[in-house]
Backbone bond lengths (Angstrom), bond angles and torsions (degrees), N, CA, C in turn:
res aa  C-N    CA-C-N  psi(-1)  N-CA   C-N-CA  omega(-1)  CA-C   N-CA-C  phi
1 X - - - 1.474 - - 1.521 110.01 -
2 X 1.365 98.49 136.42 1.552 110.95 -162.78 2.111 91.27 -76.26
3 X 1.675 102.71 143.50 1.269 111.22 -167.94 1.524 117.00 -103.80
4 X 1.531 112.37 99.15 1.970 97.59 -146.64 1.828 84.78 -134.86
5 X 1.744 98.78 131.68 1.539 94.71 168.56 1.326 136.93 -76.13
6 X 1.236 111.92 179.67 1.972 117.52 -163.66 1.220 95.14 -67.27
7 X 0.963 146.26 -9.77 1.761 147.03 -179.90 1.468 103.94 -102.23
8 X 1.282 135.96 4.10 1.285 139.87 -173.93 1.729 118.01 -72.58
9 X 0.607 103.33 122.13 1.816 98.82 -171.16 1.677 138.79 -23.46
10 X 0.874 171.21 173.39 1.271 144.71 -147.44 1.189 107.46 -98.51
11 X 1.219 123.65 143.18 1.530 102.76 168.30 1.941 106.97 106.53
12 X 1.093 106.46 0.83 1.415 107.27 -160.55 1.833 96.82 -133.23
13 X 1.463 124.94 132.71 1.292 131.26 -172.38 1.317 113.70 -45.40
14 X 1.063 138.73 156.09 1.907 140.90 -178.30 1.809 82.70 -79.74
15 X 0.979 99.86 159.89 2.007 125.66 169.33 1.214 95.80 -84.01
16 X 1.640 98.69 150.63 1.277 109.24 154.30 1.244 112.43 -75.71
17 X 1.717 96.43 179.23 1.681 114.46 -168.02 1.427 108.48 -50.95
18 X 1.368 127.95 145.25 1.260 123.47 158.52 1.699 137.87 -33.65
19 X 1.191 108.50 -31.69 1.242 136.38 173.93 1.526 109.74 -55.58
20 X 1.772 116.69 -52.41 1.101 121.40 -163.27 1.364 98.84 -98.63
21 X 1.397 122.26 -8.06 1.298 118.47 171.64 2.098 118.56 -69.57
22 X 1.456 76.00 -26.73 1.571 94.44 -172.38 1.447 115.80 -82.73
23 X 1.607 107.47 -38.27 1.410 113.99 153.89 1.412 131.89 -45.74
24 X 1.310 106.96 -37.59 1.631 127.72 172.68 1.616 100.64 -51.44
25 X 1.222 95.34 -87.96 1.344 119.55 -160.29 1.829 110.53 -57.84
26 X 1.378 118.60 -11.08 1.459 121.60 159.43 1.738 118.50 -90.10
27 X 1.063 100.83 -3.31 1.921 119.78 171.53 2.023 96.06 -69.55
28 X 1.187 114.96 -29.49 1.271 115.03 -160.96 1.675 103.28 -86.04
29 X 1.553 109.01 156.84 1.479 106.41 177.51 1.970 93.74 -125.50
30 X 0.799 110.92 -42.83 1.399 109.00 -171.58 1.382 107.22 -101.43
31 X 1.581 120.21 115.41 1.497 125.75 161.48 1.791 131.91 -93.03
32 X 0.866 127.50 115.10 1.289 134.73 -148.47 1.507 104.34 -102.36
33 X 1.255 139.77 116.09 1.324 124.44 148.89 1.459 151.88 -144.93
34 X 1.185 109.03 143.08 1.831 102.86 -177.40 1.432 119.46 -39.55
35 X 1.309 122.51 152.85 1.238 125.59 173.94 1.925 127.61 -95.50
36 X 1.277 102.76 -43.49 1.236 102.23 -174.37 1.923 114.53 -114.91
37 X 1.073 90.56 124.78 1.774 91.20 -149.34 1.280 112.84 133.40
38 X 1.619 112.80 -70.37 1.262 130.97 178.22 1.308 156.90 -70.11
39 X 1.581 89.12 -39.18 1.568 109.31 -177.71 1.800 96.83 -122.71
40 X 1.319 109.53 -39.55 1.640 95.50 163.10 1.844 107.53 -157.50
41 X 1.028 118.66 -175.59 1.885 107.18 174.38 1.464 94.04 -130.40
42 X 1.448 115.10 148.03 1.245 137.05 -148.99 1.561 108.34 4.36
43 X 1.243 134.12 -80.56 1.400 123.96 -154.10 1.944 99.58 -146.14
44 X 1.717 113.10 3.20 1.299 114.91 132.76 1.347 142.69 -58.43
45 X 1.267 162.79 138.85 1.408 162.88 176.14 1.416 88.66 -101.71
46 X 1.562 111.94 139.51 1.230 139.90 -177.40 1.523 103.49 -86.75
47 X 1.521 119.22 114.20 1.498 105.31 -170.66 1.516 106.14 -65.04
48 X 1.659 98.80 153.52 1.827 114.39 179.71 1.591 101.91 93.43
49 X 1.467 125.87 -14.94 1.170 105.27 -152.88 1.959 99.71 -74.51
50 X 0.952 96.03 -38.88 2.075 111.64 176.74 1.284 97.34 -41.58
51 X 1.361 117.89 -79.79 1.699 117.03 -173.83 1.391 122.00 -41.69
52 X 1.646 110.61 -49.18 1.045 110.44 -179.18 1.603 123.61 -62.99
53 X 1.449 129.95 -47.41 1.697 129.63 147.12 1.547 95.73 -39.05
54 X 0.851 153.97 -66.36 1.204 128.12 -118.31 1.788 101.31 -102.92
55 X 1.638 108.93 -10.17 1.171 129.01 146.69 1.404 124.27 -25.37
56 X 1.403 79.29 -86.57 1.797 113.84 170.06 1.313 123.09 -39.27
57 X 1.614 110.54 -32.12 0.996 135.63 -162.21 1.986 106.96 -64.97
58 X 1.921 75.68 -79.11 1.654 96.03 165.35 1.818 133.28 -58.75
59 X 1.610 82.94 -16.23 1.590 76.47 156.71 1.634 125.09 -105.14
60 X 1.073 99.41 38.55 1.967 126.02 178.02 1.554 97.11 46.22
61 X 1.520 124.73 46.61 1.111 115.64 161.86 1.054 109.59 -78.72
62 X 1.788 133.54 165.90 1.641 128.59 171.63 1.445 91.16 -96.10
63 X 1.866 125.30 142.05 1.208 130.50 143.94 0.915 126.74 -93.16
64 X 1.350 143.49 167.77 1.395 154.27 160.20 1.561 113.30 -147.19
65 X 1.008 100.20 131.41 1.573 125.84 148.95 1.347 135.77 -49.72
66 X 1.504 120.85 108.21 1.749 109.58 173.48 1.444 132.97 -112.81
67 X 0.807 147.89 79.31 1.925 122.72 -153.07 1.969 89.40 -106.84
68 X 1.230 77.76 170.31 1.798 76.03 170.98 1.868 94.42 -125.74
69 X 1.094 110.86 13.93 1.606 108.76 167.40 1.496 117.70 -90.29
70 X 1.248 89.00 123.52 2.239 113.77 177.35 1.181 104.29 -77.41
71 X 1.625 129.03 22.16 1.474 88.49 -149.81 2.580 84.45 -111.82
72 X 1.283 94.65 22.20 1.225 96.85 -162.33 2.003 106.07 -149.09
73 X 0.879 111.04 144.55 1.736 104.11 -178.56 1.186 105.88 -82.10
74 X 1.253 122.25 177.37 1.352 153.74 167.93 1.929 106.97 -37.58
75 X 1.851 86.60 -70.19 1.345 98.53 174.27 1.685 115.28 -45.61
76 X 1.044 98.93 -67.16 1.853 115.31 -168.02 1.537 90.84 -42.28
77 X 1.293 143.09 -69.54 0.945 118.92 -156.31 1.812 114.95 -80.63
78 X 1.630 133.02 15.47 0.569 122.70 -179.23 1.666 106.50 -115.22
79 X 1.415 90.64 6.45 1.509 97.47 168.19 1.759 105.71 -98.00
80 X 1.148 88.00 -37.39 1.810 94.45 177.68 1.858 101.00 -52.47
81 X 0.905 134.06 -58.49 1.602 145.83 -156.17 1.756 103.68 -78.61
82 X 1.271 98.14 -29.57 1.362 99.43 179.07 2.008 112.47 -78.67
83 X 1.698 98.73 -34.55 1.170 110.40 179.84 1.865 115.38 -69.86
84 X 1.254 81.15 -23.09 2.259 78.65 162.88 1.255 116.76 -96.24
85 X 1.505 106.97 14.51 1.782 100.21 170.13 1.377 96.84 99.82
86 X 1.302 141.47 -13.43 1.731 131.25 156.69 1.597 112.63 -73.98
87 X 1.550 116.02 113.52 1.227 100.26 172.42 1.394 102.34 -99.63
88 X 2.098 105.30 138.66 0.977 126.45 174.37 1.589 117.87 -132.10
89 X 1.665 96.01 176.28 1.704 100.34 -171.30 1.340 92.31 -120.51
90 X 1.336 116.98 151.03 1.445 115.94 161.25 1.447 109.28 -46.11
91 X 1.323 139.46 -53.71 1.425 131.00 -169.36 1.326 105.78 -53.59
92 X 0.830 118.78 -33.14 1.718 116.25 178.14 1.718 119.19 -74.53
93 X 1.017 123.90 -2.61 1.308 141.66 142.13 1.434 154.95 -111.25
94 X 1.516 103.43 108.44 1.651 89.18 176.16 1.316 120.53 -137.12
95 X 1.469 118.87 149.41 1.406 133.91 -146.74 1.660 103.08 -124.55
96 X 1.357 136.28 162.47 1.436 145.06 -141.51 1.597 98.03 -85.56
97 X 1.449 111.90 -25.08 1.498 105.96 178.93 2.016 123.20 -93.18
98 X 1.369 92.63 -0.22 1.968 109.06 -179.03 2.224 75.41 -96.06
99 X 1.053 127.74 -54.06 1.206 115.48 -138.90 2.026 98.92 -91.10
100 X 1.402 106.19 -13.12 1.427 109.27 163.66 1.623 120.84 -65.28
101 X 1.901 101.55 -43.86 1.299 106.27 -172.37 1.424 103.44 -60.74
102 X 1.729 125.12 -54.31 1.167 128.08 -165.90 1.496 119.25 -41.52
103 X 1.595 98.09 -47.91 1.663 117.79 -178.63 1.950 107.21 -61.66
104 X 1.842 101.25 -49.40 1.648 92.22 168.71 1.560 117.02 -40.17
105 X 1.155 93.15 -69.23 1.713 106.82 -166.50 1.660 109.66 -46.49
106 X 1.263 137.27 -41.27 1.167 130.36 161.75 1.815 122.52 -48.90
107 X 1.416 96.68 -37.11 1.553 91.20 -170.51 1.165 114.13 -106.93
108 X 1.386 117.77 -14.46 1.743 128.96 170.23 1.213 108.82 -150.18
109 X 1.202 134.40 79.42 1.685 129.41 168.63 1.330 94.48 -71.71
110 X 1.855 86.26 144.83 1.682 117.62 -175.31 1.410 111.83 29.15
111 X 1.343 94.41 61.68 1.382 93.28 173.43 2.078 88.25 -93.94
112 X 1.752 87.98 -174.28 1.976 99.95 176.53 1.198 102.90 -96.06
113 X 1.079 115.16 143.76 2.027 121.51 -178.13 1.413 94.79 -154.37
114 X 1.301 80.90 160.03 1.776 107.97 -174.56 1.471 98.29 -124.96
115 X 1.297 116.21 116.51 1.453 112.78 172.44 1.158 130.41 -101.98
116 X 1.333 145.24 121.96 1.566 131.86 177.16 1.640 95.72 -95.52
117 X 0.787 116.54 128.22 1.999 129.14 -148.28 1.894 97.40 170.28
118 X 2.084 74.94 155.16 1.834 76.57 139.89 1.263 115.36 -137.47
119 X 1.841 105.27 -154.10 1.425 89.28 -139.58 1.992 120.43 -76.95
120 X 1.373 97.94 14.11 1.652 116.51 -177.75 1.941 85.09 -65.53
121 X 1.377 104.07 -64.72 1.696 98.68 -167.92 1.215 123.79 -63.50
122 X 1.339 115.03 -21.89 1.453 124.05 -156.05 2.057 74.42 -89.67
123 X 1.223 107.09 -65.95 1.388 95.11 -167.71 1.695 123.71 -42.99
124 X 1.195 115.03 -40.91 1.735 138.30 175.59 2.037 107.82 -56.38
125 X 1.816 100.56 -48.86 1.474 96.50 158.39 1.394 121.80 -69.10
126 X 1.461 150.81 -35.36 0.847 156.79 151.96 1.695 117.49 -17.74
127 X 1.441 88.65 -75.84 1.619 97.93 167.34 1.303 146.66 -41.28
128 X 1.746 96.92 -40.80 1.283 130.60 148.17 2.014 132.96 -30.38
129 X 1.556 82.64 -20.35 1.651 105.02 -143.14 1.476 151.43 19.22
130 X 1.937 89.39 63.39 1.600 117.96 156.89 1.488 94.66 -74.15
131 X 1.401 93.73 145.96 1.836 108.40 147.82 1.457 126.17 -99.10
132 X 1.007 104.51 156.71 2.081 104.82 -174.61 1.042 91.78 -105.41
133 X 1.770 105.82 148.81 1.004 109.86 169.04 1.818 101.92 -152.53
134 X 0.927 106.74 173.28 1.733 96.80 -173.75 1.676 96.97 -145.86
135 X 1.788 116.60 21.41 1.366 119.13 -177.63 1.514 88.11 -94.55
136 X 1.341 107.18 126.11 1.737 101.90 171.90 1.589 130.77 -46.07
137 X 1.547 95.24 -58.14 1.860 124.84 173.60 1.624 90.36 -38.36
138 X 1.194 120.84 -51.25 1.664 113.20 -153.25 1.635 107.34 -86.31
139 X 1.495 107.39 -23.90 1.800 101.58 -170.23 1.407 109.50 -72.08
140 X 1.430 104.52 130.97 1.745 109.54 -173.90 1.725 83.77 -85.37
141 X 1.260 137.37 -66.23 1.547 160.71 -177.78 1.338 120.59 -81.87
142 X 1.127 132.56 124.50 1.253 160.28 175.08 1.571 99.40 -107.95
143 X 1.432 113.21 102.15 1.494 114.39 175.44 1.712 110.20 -111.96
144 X 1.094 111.68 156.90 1.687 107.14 -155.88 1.462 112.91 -141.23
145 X 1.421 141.01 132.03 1.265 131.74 -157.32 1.380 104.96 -178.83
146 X 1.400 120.79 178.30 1.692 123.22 -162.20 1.967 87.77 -81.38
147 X 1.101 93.54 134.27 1.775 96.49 165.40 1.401 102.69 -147.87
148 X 1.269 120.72 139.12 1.267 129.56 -175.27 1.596 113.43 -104.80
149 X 1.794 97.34 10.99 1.102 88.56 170.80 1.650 104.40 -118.61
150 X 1.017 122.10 37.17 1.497 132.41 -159.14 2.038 90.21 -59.64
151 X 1.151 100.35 150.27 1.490 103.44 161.77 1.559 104.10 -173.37
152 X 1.534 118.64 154.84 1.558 130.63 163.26 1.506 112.10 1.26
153 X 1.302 101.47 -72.98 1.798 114.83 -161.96 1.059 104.76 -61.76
154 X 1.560 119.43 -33.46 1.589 115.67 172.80 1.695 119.98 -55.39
155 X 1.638 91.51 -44.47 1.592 110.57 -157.36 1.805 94.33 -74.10
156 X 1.255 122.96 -46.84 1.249 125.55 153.05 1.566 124.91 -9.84
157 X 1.363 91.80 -71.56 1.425 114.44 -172.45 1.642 112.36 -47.36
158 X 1.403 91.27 -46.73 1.651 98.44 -152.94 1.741 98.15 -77.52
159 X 1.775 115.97 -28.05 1.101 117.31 179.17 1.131 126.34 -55.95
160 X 1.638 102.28 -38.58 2.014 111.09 -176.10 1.305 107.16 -68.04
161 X 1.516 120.86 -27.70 1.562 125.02 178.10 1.218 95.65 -81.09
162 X 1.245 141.00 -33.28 2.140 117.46 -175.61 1.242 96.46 -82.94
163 X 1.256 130.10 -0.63 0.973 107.48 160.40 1.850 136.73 -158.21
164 X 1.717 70.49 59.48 1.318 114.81 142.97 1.422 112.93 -108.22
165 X 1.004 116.84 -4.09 1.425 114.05 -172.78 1.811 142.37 100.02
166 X 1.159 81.53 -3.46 2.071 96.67 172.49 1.255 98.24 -67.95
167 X 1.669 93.16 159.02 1.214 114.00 -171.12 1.001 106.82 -91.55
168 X 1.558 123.69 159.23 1.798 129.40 -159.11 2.040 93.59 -137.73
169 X 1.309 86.40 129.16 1.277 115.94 -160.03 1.597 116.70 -135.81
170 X 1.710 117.66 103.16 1.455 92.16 178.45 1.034 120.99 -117.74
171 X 1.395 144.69 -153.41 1.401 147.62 -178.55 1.237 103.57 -107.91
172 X 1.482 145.61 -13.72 1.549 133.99 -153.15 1.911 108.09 150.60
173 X 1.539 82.99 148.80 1.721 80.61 -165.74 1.655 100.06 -104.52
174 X 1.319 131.20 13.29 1.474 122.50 -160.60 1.467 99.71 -82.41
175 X 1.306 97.65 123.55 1.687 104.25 149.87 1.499 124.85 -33.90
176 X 1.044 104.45 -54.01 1.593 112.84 -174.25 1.310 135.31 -121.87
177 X 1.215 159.57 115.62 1.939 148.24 147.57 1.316 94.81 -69.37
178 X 1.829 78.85 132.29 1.517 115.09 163.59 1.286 111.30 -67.10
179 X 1.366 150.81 103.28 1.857 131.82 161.21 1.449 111.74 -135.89
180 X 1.354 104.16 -176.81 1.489 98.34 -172.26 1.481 114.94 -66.27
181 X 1.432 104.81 124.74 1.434 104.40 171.93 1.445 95.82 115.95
182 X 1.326 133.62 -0.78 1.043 131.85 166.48 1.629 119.14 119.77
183 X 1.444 129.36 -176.89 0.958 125.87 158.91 1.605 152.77 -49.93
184 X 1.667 129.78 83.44 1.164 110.33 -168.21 1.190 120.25 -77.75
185 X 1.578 116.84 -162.57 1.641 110.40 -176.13 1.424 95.89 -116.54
186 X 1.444 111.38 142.96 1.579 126.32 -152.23 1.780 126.09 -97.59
187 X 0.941 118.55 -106.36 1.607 123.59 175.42 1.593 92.09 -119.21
188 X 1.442 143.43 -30.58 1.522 127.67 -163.88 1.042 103.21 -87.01
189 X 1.669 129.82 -11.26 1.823 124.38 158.53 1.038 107.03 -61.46
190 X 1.347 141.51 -44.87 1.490 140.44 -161.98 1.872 93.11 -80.86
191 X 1.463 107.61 -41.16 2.031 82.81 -166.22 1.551 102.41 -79.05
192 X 1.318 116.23 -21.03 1.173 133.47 160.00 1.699 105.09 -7.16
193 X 1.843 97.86 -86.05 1.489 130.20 -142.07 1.736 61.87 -91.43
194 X 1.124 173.05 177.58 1.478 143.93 -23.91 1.461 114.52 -94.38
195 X 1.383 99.95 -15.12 1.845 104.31 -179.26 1.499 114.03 -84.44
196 X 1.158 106.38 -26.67 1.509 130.24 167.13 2.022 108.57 -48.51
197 X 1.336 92.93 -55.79 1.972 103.07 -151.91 1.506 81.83 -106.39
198 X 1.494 131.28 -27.01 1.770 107.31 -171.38 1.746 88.01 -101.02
199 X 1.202 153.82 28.40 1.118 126.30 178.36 1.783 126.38 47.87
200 X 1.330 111.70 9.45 1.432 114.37 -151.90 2.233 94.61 -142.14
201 X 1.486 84.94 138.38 1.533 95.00 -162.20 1.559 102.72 -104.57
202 X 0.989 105.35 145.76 1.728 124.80 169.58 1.225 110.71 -31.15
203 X 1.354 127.34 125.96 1.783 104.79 -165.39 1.635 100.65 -100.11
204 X 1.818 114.16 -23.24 1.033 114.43 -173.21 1.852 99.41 -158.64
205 X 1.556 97.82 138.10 1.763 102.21 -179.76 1.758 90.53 -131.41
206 X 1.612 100.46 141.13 1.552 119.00 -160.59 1.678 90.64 -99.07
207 X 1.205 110.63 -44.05 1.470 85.99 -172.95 1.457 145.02 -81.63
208 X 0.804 130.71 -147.10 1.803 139.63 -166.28 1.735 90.11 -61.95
209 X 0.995 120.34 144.29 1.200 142.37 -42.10 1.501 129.86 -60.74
210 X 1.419 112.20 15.73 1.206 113.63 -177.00 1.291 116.34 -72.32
211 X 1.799 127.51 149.15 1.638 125.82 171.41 1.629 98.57 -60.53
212 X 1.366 143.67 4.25 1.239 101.83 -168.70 1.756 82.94 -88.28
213 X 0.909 110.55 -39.77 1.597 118.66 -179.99 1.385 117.17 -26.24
214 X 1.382 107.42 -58.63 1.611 128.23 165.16 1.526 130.84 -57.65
215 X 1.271 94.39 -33.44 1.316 99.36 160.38 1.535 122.16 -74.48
216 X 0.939 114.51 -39.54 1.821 123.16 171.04 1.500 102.30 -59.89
217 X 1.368 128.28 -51.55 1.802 122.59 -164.35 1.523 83.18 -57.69
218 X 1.510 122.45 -63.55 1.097 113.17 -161.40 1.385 124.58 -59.44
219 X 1.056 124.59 -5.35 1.398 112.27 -174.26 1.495 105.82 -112.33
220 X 1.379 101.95 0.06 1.707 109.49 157.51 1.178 125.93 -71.69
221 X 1.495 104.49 -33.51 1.577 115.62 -166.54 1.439 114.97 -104.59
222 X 1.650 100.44 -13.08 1.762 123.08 -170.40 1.272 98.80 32.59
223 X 1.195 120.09 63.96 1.674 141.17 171.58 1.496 97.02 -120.07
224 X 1.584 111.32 157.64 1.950 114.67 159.83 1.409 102.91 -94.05
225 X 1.384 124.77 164.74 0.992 105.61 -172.05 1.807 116.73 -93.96
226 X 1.201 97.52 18.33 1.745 114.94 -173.82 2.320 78.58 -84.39
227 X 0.681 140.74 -4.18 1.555 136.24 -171.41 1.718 121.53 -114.36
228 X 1.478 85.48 -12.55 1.726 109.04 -178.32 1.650 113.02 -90.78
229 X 1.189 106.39 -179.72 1.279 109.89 -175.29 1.598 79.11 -162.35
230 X 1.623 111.19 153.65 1.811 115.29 -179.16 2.038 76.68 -148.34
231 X 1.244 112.94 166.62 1.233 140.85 -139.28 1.305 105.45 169.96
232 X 1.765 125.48 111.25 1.311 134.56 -153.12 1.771 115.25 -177.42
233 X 1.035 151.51 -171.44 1.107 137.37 -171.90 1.875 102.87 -135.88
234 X 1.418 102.20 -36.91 1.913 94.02 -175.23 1.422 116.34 -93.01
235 X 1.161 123.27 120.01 0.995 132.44 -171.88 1.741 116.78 -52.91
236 X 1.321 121.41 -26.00 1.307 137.36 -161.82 1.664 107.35 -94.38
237 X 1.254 119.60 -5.96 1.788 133.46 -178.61 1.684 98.28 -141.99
238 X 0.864 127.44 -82.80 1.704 136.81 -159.64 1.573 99.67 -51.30
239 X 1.692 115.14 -69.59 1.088 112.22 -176.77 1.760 132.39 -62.55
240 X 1.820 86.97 -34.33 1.486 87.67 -171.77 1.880 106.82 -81.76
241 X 0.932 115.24 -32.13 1.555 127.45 168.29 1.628 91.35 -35.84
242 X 1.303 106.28 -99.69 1.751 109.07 170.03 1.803 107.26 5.82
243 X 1.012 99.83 -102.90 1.495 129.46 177.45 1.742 106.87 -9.99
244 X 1.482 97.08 -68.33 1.395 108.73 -169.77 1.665 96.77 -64.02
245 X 1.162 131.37 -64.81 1.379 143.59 -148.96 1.983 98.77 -71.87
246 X 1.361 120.31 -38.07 1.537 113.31 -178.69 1.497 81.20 120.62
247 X 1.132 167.01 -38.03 1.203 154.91 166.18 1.067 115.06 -22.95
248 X 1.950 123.26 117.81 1.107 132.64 125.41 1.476 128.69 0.72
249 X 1.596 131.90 68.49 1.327 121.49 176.51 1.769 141.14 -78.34
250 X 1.078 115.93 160.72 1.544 90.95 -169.74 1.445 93.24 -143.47
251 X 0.939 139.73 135.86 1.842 133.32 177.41 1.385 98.43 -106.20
252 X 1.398 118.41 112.66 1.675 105.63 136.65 1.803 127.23 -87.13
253 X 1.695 101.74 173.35 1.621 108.58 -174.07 1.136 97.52 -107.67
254 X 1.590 147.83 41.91 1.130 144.51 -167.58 1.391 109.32 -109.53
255 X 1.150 99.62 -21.21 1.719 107.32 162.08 1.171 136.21 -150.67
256 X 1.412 155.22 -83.44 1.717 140.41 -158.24 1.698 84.94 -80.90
257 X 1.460 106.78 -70.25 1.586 103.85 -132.01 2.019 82.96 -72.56
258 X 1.245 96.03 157.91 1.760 128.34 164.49 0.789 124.75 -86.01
259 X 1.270 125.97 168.10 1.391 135.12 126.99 1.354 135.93 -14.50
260 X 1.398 102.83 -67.00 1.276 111.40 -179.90 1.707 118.40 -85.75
261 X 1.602 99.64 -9.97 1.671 102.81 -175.29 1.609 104.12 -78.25
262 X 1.615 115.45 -4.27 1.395 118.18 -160.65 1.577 91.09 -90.54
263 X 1.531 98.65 -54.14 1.355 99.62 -175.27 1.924 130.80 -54.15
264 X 1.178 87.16 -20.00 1.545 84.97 174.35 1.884 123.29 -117.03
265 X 1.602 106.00 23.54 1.275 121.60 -159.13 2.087 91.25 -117.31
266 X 1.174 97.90 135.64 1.477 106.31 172.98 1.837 122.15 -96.84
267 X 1.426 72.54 7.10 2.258 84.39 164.81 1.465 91.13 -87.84
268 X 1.417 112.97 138.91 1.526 108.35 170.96 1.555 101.53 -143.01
269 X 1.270 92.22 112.99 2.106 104.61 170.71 1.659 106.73 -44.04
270 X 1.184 90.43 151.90 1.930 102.45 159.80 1.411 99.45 -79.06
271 X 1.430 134.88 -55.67 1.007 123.44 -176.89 1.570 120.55 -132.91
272 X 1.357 107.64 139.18 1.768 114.73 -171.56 1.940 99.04 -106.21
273 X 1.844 97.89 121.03 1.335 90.67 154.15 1.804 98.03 -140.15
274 X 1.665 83.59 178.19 1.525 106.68 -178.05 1.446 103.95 -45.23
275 X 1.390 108.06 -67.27 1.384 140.02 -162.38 1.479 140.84 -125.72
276 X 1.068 147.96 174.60 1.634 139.23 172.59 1.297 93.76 -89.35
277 X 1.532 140.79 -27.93 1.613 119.30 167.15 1.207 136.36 -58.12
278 X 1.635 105.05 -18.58 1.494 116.92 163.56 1.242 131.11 -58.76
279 X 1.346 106.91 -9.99 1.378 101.52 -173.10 1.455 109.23 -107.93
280 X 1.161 122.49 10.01 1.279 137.43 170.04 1.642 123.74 -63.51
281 X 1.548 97.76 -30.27 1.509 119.54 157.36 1.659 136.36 -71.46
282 X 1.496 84.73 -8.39 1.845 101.54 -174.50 1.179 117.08 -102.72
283 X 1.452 92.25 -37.25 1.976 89.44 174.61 1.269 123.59 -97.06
């Protein structure tokens, strides 16, 4: 039985006692969580979110970090988290463009790719040591991700390579990022506009909710994920990832999904709160 509090939307069972909520949630060794939505929205910190890690912390739980946004490194966001008063390490975070390269490099090191990215991914593939290339004939990979600098020549590009035949590869399936100022449009505009004009489908997407994703938290945390707990805001990556994988789920309303998106959605959290300060009471 799904584990949802007395403030939980209509229609949905009362929680158990606090007590047993707390019991729950100290069963766990590895805590997992989204970043934007969750832990803060664009360059706000979500109040509670500090105390609550740092909770976790002192009770020698391991955390980690997940976003499925490329649009920032490893580092950056562990300077970002540190700058609201969470101090973090890059190892303690990883995001859809560290967990694409890893997956490249297993199945094609240095191979040629064409990325529609910016320059956080392009730099992270680089490092990797892929080469860029934007000659169609030469791209083995077509890699695909939120870019705000998306335009024609790009979309061009990537078409003459699907079909030539490279493989199509993205970072994340969300419609949308949460940031200040509202919702932008994400990595599924970009596979969108090439699946559309090449006739030819995504062969593989790395992030949330995908296992390759899961497989990476875990081997950060060298936890199973029957020991984890993940904590996230969209029901369609955070929660359903959870779900599928044996993860402990937890929904907050701090960003995309609603109220009402819960109520009519057949992903269903173990546990529904307001906020990430709520959980400050559980552990």
């Amino acid at each position: 039985m799904d584990h949802i509090r007395k403030d939980a939307p209509h229609g949905y069972p009362p929680s158990p006692a606090k007590e047993v909520e707390k019991l729950i949630l100290r069963e766990f060794e590895g805590f997992i969580f989204d970043l934007d939505g969750t832990v803060y929205l664009g360059e706000k910190p979500i109040k509670g979110a500090k105390e609550v890690i740092e909770g976790l912390r002192s009770a020698k739980k391991k955390v980690l970090f997940v976003s499925n946004k490329p649009i920032a490194t490893r580092e950056s966001y562990a300077e970002k988290l540190t700058r609201f008063g969470i101090e973090t390490s890059p190892e303690e975070v990883i995001n859809s463009s560290f967990v694409l390269t890893r997956y490249l490099n297993r199945i094609k090191p240095r191979a040629r790719v064409f990325p529609i990215g910016e320059k956080p991914l392009i730099d992270e593939l680089e490092r990797a040591g892929f080469r860029i290339t934007d000659v169609p004939e030469e791209i083995e990979m077509v890699v695909l991700a939120m870019d705000r600098t998306f335009n024609y020549a790009k979309l061009l590009t990537a078409y003459r390579a699907a079909k030539g035949g490279a493989f199509l590869i993205a970072t994340n399936p969300d419609p949308t990022c949460p940031m200040d100022g509202g919702e932008f449009p994400d990595c599924a505009s970009i596979i969108a506009a090439l699946e559309a004009c090449s006739g030819r489908k995504v062969e593989v997407i790395v992030g949330k909710p995908s296992p390759i994703m899961v497989e990476e938290a875990m081997r950060c945390l060298n936890l199973p994920p029957q020991k984890c707990v993940i904590t996230g805001d969209r029901l369609s990556t955070d929660i359903a990832m959870g779900k599928r994988a044996g993860i402990f789920s937890i929904l907050v309303l701090t960003g995309v999904t609603k109220r009402e998106d819960l109520r009519k959605s057949e992903i269903k959290p173990d546990l529904v709160l307001n906020g990430i300060w709520e959980m400050s009471e559980l552990i």
